[in-house]
N, C-alpha and C positions, 0 to 999 in steps of 0.2 A: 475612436474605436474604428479599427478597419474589419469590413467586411467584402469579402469575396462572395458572386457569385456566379456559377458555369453555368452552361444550356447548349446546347442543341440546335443549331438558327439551319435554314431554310437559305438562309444567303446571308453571309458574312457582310458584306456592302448592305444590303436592306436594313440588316441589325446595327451596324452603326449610326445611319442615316437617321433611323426609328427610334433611338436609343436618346439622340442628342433632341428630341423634337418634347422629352418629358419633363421639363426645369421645373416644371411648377409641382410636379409628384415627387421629383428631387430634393426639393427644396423643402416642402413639409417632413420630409425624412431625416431630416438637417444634415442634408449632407452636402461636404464642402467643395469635394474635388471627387471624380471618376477616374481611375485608370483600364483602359481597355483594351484587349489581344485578343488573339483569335489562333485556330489552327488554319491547315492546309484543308480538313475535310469538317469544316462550318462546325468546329466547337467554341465558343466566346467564352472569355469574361471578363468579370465587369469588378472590379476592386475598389471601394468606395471609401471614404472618411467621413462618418457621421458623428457629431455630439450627445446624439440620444439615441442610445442601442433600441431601448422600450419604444420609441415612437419608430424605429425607422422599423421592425420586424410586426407592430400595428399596421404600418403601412403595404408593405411588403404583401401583409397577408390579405389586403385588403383586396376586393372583388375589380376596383380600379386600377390596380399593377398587374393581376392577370390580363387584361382587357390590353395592358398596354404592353407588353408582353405577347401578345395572341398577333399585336397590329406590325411589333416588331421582326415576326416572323419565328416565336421561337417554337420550338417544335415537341419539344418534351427532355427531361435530363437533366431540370435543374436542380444545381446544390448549392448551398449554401454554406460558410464558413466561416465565424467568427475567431478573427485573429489574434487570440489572447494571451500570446506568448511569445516571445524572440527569445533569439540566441543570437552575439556580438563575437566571434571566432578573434 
């Protein structure tokens, strides 16, 4: 299942840097691979591939991903979005 999520960062470089230092809060969330961009005025995100939706939004909501989040630099404006649909044109 892929989940997208945006924010708000303080510094697009701090947030990447901050971003790759959490494999171990990644990994409980079972998730397999990150993709991550940014704008020009410090918006990210972060596009994930997790195996368990239920465990990775336990996580997500958990007191420890705020924390790691907070260290990342994000700032406020995160959303969230579960990708539960394509279209193949």
């Amino acid at each position: 299942m892929l989940v997208a999520v945006r924010a708000e960062v303080e510094s697009v470089d701090r947030w990447r840097e901050g971003f790759k230092t959490h494999g171990d809060l990644f990994t409980k969330q079972k998730i397999s691979i990150a993709y991550l961009g940014a704008t020009d005025n410090n918006k990210v995100i972060a596009v994930v591939d997790t195996s368990d939706l239920d465990e990775f939004m336990r996580i997500f909501n958990d007191p420890a991903t705020a924390k790691a989040m907070q260290h990342d630099g994000i700032t406020g404006g995160v959303e969230m979005f579960v990708l539960d649909d394509s279209f193949k044109p």
